[in-house]
C-alpha positions as CSV (number, residue, x, y, z in Angstrom):
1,X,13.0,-47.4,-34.8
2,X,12.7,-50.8,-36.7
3,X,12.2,-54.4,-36.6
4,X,14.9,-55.5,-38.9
5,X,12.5,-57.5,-41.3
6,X,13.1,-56.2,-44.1
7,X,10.0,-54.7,-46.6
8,X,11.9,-54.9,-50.1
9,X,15.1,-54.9,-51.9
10,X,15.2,-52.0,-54.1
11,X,17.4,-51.2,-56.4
12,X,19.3,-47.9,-56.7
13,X,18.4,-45.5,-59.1
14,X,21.4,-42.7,-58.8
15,X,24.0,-41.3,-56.8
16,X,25.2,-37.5,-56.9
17,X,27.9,-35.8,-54.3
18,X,27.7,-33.1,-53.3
19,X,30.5,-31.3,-50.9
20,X,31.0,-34.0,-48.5
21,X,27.1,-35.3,-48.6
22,X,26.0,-38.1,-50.7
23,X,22.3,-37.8,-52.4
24,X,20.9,-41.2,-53.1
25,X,18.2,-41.9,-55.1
26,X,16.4,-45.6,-54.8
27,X,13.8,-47.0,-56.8
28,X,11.2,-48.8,-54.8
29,X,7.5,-50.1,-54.8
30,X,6.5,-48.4,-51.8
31,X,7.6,-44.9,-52.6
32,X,3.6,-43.5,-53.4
33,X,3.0,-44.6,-49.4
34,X,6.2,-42.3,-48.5
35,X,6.1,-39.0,-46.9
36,X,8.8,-35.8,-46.8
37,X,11.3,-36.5,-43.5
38,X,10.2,-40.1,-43.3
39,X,12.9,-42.4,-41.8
40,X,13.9,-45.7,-44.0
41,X,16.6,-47.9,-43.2
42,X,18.8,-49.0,-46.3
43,X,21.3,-51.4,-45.4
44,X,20.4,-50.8,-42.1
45,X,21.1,-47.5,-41.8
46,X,18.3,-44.9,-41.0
47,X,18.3,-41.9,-43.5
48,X,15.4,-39.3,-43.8
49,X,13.7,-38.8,-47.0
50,X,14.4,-35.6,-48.3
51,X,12.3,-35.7,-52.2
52,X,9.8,-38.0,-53.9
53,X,9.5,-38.2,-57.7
54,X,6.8,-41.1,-59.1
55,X,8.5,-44.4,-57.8
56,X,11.8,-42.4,-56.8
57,X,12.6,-41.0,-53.8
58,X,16.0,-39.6,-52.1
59,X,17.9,-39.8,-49.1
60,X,20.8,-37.6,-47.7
61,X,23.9,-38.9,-46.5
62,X,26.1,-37.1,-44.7
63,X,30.0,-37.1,-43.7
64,X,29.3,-39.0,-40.3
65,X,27.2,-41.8,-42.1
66,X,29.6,-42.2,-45.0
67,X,32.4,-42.7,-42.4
68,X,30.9,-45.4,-40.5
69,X,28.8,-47.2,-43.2
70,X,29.4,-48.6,-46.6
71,X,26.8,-46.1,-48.5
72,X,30.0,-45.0,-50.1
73,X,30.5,-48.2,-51.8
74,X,27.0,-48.0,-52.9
75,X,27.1,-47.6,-57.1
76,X,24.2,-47.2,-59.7
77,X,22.5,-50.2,-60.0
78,X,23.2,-51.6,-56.8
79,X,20.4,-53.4,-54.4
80,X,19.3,-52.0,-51.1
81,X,17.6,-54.2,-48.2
82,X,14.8,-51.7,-46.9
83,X,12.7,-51.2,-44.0
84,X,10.2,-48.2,-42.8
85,X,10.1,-47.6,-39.6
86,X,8.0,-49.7,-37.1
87,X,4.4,-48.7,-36.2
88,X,3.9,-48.9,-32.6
89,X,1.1,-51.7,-31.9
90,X,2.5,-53.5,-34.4
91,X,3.7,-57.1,-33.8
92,X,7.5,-57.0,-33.3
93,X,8.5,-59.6,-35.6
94,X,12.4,-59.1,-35.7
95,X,14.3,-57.4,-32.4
96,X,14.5,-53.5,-31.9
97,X,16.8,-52.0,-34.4
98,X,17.8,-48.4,-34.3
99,X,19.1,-47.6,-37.9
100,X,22.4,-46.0,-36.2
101,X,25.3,-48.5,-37.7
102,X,27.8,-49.0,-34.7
103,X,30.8,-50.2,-37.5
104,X,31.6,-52.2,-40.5
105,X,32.2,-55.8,-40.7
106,X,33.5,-58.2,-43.7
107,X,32.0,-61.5,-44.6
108,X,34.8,-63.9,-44.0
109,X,33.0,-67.2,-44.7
110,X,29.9,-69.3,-46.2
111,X,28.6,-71.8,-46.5
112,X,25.2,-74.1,-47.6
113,X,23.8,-76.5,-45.2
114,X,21.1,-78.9,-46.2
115,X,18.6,-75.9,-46.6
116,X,20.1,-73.2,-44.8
117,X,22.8,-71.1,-45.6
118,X,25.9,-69.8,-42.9
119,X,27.5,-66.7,-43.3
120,X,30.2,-65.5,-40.5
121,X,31.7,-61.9,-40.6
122,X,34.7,-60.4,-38.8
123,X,34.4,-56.7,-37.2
124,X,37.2,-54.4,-35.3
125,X,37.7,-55.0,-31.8
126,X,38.2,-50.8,-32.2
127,X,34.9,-49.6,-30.7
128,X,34.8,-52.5,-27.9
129,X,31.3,-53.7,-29.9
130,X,30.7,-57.1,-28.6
131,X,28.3,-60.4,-29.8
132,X,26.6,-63.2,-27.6
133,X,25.7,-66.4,-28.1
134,X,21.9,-66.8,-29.5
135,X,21.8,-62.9,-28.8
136,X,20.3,-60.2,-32.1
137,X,22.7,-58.7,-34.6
138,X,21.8,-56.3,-37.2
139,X,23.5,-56.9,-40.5
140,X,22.6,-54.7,-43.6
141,X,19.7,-54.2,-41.7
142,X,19.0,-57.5,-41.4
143,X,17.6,-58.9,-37.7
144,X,19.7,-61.7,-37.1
145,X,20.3,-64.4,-34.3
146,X,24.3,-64.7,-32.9
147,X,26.0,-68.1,-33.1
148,X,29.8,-68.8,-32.7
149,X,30.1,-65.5,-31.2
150,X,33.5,-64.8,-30.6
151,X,36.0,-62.0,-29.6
152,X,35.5,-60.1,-32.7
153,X,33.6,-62.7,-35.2
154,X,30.4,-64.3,-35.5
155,X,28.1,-66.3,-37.6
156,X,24.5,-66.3,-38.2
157,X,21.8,-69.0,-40.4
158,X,20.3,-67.8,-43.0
159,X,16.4,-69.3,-43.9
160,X,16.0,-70.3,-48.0
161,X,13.1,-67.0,-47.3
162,X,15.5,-64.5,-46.1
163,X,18.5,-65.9,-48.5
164,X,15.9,-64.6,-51.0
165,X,14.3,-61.4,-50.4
166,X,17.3,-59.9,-49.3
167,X,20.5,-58.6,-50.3
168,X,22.1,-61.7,-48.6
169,X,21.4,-63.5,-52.1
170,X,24.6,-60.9,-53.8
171,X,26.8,-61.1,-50.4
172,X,30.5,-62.6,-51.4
173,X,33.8,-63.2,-49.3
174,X,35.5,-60.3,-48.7
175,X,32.2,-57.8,-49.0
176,X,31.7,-54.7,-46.4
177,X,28.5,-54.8,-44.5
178,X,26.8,-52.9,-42.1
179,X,26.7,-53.6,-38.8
180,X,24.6,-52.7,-35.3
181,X,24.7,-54.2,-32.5
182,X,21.9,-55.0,-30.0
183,X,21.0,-52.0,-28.7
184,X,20.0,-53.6,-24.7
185,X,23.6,-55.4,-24.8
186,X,25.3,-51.7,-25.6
187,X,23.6,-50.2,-22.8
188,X,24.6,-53.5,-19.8
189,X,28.1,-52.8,-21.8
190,X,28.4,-49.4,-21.2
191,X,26.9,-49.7,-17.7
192,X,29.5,-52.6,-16.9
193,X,31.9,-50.3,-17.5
194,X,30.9,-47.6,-14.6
């Protein structure tokens, strides 16, 4: 489980296939406090640890992740938003986040506003995943607050802090993202439904 507030943006180190698995390797500042099957979220999307080298660890993604995430877009050299997983006790700074991606979005607009910074994304009405007004979004990890929530778009602010120490500071018009919904408002969804 995670918060969403993201520890550090790391950058990625290599990438090697194998069958239909991808083997990431990421470079980050908190690798000596890692353990072997340790869960960390990259881009938001929860992948076990499966080796640690120095300040280099590795990840396994397989067929199901690379389907419904954009690891595969990932390249050498690319930046990752990261998170650890929550201790329990701790203060709960962002909204509960599981590191499962429900689907892809694009960023279809931004914008600067006197100090903060707009970004809105479209998503497939395909898996029925839906926004609300001032509810939590996960995007690239990222714990978010809705506004414009609409059918299948929305559009969150961005502070000048998270602008920074995120991989929000590389995203462009037209980019992939991942995206998970709030888990309480896929559960009153699904319940609705019945």
């Amino acid at each position: 489980m995670f918060t969403g507030i993201i520890e550090e943006v790391a950058r990625i180190h290599s990438i090697e296939k194998e069958n239909e698995n991808l083997h990431i390797t990421v470079e980050a500042n908190f690798t000596s406090e890692l353990k072997i099957d340790q869960s960390v979220a990259h881009n938001g999307v929860c992948l076990t640890v499966v080796e640690i080298n120095s300040n280099l660890y590795k990840v396994t993604a397989i067929k199901e992740t690379l389907n419904k995430t954009t690891l595969n877009n990932l390249s050498v050299g690319d930046f990752v938003n990261l998170e650890r997983g929550m201790i329990l006790g701790e203060r709960l700074d962002g909204h509960l986040v599981q590191g499962h991606v429900d689907q892809t979005g694009i960023c279809i607009n931004k914008t600067s506003q006197n100090g903060s910074h707009i970004f809105t994304f479209e998503y497939s009405n395909e898996y029925e995943n839906i926004t609300i007004e001032k509810g939590s979004i996960t995007v690239n990890g990222v714990s978010l607050t809705v506004f414009n929530s609409g059918d299948n778009t929305f559009s969150v602010a961005i502070i000048p802090y998270t602008l920074e120490n995120t991989t929000f500071k590389y995203l462009s018009i037209g980019d992939q993202v991942n995206l998970e919904f709030d888990v309480i408002g896929k559960y009153a969804k699904k319940l609705y439904k019945k």
